[in-house]
Backbone bond lengths (Angstrom), bond angles and torsions (degrees), N, CA, C in turn:
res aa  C-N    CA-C-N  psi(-1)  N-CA   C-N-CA  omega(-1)  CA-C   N-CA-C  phi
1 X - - - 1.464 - - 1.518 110.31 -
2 X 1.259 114.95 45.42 1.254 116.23 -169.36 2.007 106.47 -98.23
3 X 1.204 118.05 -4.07 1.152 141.33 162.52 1.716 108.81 -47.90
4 X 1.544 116.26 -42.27 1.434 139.83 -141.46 1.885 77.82 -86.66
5 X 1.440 105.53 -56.52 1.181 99.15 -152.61 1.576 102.49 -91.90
6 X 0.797 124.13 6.37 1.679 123.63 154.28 1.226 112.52 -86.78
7 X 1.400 148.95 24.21 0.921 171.64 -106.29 1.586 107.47 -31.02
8 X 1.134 120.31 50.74 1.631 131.60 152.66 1.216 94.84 63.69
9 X 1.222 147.71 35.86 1.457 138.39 -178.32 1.758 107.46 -79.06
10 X 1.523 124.94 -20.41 1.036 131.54 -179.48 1.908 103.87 -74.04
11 X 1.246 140.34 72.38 1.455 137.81 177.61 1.516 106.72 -47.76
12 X 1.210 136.14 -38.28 1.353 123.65 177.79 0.896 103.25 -59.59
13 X 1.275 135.81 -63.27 1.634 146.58 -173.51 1.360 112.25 -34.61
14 X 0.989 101.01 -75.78 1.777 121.37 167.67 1.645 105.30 -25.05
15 X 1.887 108.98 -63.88 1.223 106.10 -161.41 1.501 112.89 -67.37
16 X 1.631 116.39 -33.68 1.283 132.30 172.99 1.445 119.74 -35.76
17 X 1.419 95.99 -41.53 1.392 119.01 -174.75 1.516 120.93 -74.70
18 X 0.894 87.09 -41.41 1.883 101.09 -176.71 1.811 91.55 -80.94
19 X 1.345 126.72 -50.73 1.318 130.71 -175.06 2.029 96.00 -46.89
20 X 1.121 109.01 -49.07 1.397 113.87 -159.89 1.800 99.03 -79.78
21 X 1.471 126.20 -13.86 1.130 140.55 170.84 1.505 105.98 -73.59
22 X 1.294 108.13 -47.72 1.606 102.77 -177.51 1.717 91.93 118.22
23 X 0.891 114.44 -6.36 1.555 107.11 -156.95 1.690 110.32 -80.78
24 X 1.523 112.19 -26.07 1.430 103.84 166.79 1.687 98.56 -113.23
């Protein structure tokens, strides 16, 4: 979660992330 603290400015990343979470 080191995305969080770069302050998530990368949105693919983020979404990738959440995609790979299950969350969307």
């Amino acid at each position: 979660q080191n995305w969080i603290k770069n302050g998530a400015q990368p949105t693919d990343t983020v979404r990738g992330l959440l995609k790979s979470a299950g969350v969307l």
